[in-house]
GUVEX-832626 format. One line per field, with one value per residue (C-alpha): residue in one letter; y, x, z. Coordinates in steps of 0.5 Angstrom, whole numbers, always signed. Layout:
code: c(a / ...)
v: c(Y / ...)
u: c(X / ...)
w: c(Z / ...)
//
This chain:
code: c(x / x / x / x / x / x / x / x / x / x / x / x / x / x / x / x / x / x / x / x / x / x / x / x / x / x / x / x / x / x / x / x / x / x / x / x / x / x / x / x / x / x / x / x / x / x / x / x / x / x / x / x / x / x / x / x / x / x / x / x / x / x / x / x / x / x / x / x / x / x / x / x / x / x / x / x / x / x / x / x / x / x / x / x / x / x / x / x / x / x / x / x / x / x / x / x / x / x / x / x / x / x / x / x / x / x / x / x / x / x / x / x / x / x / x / x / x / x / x / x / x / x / x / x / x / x / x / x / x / x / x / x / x / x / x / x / x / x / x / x / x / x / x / x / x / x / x / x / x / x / x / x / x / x / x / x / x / x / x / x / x / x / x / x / x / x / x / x / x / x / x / x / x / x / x / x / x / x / x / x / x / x / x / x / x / x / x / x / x / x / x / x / x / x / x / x / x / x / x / x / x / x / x / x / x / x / x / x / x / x / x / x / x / x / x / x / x / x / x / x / x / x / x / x / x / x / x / x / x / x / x / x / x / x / x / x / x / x / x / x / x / x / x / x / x / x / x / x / x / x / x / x / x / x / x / x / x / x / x / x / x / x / x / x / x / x / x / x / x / x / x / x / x / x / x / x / x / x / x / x / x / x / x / x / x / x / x / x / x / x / x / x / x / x / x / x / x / x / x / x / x / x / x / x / x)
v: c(+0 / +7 / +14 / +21 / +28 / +31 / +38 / +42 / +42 / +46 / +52 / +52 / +48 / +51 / +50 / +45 / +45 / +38 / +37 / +35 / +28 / +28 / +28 / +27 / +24 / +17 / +20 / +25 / +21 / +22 / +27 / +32 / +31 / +34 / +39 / +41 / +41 / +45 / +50 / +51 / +52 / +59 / +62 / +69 / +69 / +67 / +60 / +58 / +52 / +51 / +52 / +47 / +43 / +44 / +42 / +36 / +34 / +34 / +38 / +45 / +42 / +35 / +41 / +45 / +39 / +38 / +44 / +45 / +38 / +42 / +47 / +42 / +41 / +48 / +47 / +53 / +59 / +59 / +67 / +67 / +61 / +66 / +68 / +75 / +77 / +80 / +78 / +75 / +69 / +63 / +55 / +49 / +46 / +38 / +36 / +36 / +34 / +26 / +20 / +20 / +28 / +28 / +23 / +26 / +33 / +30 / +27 / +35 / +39 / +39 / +44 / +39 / +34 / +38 / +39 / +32 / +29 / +34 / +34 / +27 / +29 / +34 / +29 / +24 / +18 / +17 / +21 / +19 / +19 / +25 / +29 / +29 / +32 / +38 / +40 / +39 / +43 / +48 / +50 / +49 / +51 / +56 / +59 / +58 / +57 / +52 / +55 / +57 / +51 / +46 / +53 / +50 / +43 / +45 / +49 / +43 / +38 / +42 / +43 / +35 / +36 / +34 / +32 / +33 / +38 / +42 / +43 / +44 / +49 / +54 / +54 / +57 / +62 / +63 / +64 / +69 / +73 / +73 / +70 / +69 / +70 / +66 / +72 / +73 / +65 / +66 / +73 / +68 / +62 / +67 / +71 / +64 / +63 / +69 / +68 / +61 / +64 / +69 / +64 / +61 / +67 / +69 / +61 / +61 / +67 / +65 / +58 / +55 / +48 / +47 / +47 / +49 / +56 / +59 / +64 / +69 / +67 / +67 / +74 / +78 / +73 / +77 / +85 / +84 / +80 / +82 / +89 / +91 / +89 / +87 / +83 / +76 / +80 / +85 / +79 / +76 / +82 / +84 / +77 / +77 / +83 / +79 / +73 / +78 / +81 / +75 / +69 / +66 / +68 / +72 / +74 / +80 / +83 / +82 / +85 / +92 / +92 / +91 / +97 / +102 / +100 / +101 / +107 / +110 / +108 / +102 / +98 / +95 / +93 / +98 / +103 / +101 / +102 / +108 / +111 / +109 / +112 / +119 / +124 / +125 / +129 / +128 / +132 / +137 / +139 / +134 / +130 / +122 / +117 / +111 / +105 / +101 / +95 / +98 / +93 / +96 / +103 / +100 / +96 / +102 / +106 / +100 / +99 / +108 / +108)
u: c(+0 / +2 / +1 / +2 / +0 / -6 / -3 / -10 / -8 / -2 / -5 / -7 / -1 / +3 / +11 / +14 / +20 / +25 / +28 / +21 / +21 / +29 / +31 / +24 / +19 / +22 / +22 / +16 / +10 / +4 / +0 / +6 / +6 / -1 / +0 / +6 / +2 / -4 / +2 / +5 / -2 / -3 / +4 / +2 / -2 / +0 / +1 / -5 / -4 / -12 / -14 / -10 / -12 / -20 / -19 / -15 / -19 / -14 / -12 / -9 / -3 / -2 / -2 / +3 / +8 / +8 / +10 / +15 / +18 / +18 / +23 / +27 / +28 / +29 / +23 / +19 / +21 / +18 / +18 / +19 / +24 / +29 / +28 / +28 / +32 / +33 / +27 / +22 / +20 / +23 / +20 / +23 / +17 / +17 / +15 / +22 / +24 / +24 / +30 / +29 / +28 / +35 / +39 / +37 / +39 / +45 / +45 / +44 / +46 / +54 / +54 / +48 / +53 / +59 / +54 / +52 / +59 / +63 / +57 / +59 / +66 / +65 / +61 / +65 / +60 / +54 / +49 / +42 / +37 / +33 / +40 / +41 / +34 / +34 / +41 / +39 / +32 / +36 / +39 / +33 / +28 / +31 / +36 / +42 / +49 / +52 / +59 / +53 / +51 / +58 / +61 / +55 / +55 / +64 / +61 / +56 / +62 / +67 / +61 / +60 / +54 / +53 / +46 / +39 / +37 / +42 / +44 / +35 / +35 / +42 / +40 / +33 / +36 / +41 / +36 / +32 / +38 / +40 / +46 / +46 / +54 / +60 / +62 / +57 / +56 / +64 / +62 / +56 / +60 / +66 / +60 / +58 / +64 / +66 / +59 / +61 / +68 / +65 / +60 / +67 / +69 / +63 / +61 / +67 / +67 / +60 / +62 / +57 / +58 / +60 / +53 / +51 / +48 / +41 / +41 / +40 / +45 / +50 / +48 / +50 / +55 / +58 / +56 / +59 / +66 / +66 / +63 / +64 / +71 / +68 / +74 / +73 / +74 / +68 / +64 / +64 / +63 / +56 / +55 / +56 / +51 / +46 / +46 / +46 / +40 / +37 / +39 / +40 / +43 / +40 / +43 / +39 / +40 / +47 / +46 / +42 / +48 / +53 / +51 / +51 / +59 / +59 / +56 / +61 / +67 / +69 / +73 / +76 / +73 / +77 / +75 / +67 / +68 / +72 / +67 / +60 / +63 / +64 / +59 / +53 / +47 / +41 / +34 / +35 / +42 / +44 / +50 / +49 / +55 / +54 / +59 / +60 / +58 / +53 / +47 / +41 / +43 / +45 / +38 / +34 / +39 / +38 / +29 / +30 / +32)
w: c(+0 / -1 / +1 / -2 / +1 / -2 / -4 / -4 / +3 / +3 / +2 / +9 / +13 / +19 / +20 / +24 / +27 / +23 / +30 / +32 / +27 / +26 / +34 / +39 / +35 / +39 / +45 / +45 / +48 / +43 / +48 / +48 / +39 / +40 / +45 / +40 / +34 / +37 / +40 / +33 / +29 / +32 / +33 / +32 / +38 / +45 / +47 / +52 / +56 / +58 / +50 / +48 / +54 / +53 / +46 / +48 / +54 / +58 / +64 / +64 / +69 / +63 / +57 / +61 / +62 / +56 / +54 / +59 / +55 / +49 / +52 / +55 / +48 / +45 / +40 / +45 / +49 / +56 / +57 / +66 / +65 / +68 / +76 / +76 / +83 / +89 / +93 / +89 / +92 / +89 / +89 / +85 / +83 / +84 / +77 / +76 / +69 / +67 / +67 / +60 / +59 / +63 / +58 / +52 / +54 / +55 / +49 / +45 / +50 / +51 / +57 / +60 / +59 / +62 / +68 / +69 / +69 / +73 / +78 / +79 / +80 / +85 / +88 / +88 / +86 / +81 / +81 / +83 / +79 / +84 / +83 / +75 / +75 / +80 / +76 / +69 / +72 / +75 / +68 / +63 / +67 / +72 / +68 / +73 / +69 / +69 / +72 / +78 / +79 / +79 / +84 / +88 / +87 / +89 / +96 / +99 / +97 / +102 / +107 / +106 / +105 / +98 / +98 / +94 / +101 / +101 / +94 / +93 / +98 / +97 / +89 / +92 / +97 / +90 / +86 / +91 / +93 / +85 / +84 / +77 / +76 / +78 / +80 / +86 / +87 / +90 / +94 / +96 / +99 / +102 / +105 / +109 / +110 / +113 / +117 / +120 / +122 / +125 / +129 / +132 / +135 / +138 / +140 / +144 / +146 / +150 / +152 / +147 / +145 / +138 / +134 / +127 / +128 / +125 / +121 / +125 / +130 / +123 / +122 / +128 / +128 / +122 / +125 / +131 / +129 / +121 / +121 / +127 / +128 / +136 / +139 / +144 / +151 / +148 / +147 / +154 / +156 / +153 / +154 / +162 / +161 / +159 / +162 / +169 / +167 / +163 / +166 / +161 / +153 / +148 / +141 / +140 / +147 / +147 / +140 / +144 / +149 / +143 / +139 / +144 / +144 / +138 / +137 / +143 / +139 / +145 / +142 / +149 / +155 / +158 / +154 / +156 / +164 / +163 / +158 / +162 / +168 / +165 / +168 / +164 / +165 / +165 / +163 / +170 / +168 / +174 / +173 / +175 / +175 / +171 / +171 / +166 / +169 / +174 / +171 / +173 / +170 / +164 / +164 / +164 / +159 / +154 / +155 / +155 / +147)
//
């Protein structure tokens, strides 16, 4: 039996792209083939993913997959595909790319390839299957370069901490913060870094046993030790103060007393006891004598701002 094309047709036909037939018609499933050929038929209006689900009779989330499986391939463009940064709320979505999706964007795409095979490198091992497909979601569909990406894989590596979490979790607080260059994914990790010393210096400082700290525990940690230059002594000094008032440890408290210093210019213990023993006047124009460590005036000082 043979087939030939009715030409009468030709005049109302609409292009298709030959990588469709010549690399992806064995691996496109036939409902992706026909989202493709509804998305190419009206290419001078907006491609709709629930037109084409209720044509299709499929649902809005079968039709938008199957279009996302068209990006993967090059053959559509996905307008948000790039984070925009610096705040906006970042979440990896769990439909993550297929088994099948990652070896063929291996098989056409030299820089996934690179990806994939230096990740194993890093990693020091195979990657499971979960991973490959977060990095090859994380350069498709999330616009990370793959310089980005294998600085992060490089980071968790150091930090042992080469796992699906982790790398999930850096690349969204990434993605937020708008690291988009190898330039600022360094800055990043030196940022960490630096925060993760500084948590060493003010752990020791107050006798806390060796832990990973919080977020916000690394954060004063960075203010007090790498902006604000505050030394050891200076640390346990604010700490006594807080623990004589609180009984306990509070790291925005011994922030409040930290600043004060800071602001004074003390940049020594020394300094703080002769500085709060100075005479100051109060509202009635009657000097009052406030030692450094007199704890309740330094109290009612902190609560009065």
């Amino acid at each position: 039996m043979e087939f030939s094309l009715n030409f009468k047709t030709i005049s109302s036909s609409f292009p298709l792209p030959c990588d469709v037939a010549d690399k992806y018609i064995k691996l496109a499933s036939g409902e992706q083939l026909k989202v493709l050929i509804l998305a190419m038929r009206d290419l001078s209006e907006k491609i709709d993913p629930q037109s084409i689900a209720d044509k299709l009779s499929i649902s809005k989330t079968d039709a938008e997959d199957a279009l996302l499986f068209w990006v993967r391939c090059g053959i559509l463009e996905r307008e948000d595909s790039v984070p925009e940064s610096t705040g906006k709320k970042v979440v990896i979505s769990s439909e993550l790319p297929t088994r099948t999706d990652v070896i063929m964007r291996g098989m056409e795409d030299d820089r996934v390839r690179l990806l994939l095979r230096e990740a194993q490198l890093k990693f020091g091992r195979n990657l499971k299957n979960n991973e490959s497909r977060l990095l090859v979601s994380l350069y498709d569909d999330y616009g990370m370069d793959v310089s980005v990406i294998l600085l992060l894989l490089q980071h968790a590596a150091a930090e042992k901490k080469a796992n699906l979490s982790y790398v999930k979790t850096t690349a969204v607080k990434w993605l937020k913060d708008g690291v988009q260059t190898v330039r600022d994914a360094e800055e990043e990790i030196s940022r960490q870094v630096r925060g993760k010393l500084a948590f060493g210096v003010v752990r020791r400082a107050f006798g806390i046993e060796q832990r990973i700290p919080s977020e916000k525990e690394n954060e004063f940690s960075n203010l007090w030790v790498n902006e604000w230059g505050m030394s050891p002594e200076m640390l346990k000094a604010a700490y006594d103060v807080c623990i004589d008032q609180k009984a306990k440890i509070s790291f925005p408290y011994i922030g409040k007393v930290l600043e004060k210093w800071h602001t004074a210019g003390y940049k020594t213990v020394e300094e703080v006891k002769n500085g709060e023993k100075k005479p100051s006047v109060n509202k009635k124009g009657k000097s009052n004598d406030f030692a450094g460590f007199d704890l309740d005036a330094f109290e009612a000082k902190l609560n009065s701002d």
